[in-house]
C-alpha positions, 0 to 999 in steps of 0.5 A: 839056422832060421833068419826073421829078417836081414838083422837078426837069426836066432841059432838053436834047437827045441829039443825040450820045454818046460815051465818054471815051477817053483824050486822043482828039481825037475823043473826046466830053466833057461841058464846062460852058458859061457862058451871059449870064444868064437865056439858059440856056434859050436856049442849049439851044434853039440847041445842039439845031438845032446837033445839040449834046448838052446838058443843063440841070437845071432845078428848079421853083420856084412863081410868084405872078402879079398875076392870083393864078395860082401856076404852077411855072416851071422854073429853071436849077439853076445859075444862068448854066451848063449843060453840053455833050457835044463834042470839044475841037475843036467848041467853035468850033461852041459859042462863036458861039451867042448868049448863049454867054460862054465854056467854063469851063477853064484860060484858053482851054483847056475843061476836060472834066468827069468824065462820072460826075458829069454823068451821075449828076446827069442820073439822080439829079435826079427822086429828090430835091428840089434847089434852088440854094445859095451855094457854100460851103467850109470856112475861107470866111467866112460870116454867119449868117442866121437866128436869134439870131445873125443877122449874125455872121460867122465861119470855115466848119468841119466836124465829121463831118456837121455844120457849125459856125461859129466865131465870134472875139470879137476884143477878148478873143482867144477863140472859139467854135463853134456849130453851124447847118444849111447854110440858115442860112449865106451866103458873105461876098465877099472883102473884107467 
């Protein structure tokens, strides 16, 4: 495991590279793979004796032992996921490794990701503090965690760089928008 800072490890080996050609069945892409939970560490172990090129983002987050150590253990960024560089083709090296469910893509398809992306993360995450966060997206119902308004719930919206809850007072048919930092907002499940 190498760590750039106190905030950020990346898990992962660099077995293979390649670059994105096209649709060359040869061609190497990264894939997401979604792991049993808490195997991701697992996981990686298996890809590395499989000379498996795979990358785990790790945060750090500081743990309260019974005997009053508080060590920093590193945590999967994304919790149940990691990410994988193969061929369309070898991903029947992947499924087998215990604690691999499946590659994430359209029904039994993988779906490779933009190379940008995972190489931006494995370059960028020691510059910056990260830690994982529900996903959130504008027009999702959300609930207000902290403050006054705590248990509201409303729609999810965008003003420039700011986010704003709207919150609807059905009874008089009138709304409202308040403004709150990310931190302060959770995502409801479909159906609350």
């Amino acid at each position: 495991m190498s760590s750039g800072s106190d905030s950020i490890a990346v898990l992962g080996s660099s077995v293979a590279s390649g670059a994105f050609v096209g649709d060359d069945p040869g061609a190497t892409h990264w894939f997401a793979v979604q792991t049993v939970p808490r195997h991701e560490k697992t996981v990686v172990k298996h890809c590395e004796l499989r000379t498996i090129e795979s990358f785990l983002p790790l945060y750090w987050e500081t743990h309260k032992w019974r005997n009053g150590c508080k060590p920093k253990v590193g945590q999967p960024l994304f919790p149940g996921y990691l990410f994988i560089r193969i061929t369309r083709e070898e991903r029947l090296r992947v499924l087998p490794i215990p604690g691999v469910v499946s590659l994430v893509g359209a029904g039994r398809v993988p779906t490779p990701l933009a190379d940008f992306e995972i190489e931006s993360l494995r370059s960028g995450l020691h510059l910056r503090a990260f830690e994982p966060h529900p996903y959130l997206v504008v027009g999702a119902k959300v609930r207000i965690t902290n403050g006054a308004l705590t248990g509201m719930t409303g729609v999810l919206v965008r003003n420039k760089n700011k986010y704003r809850v709207v919150l609807a007072l059905d009874l008089i048919m009138r709304s409202v928008a308040v403004e709150v930092d990310v931190h302060e907002i959770e995502p409801i499940a479909p159906g609350h």
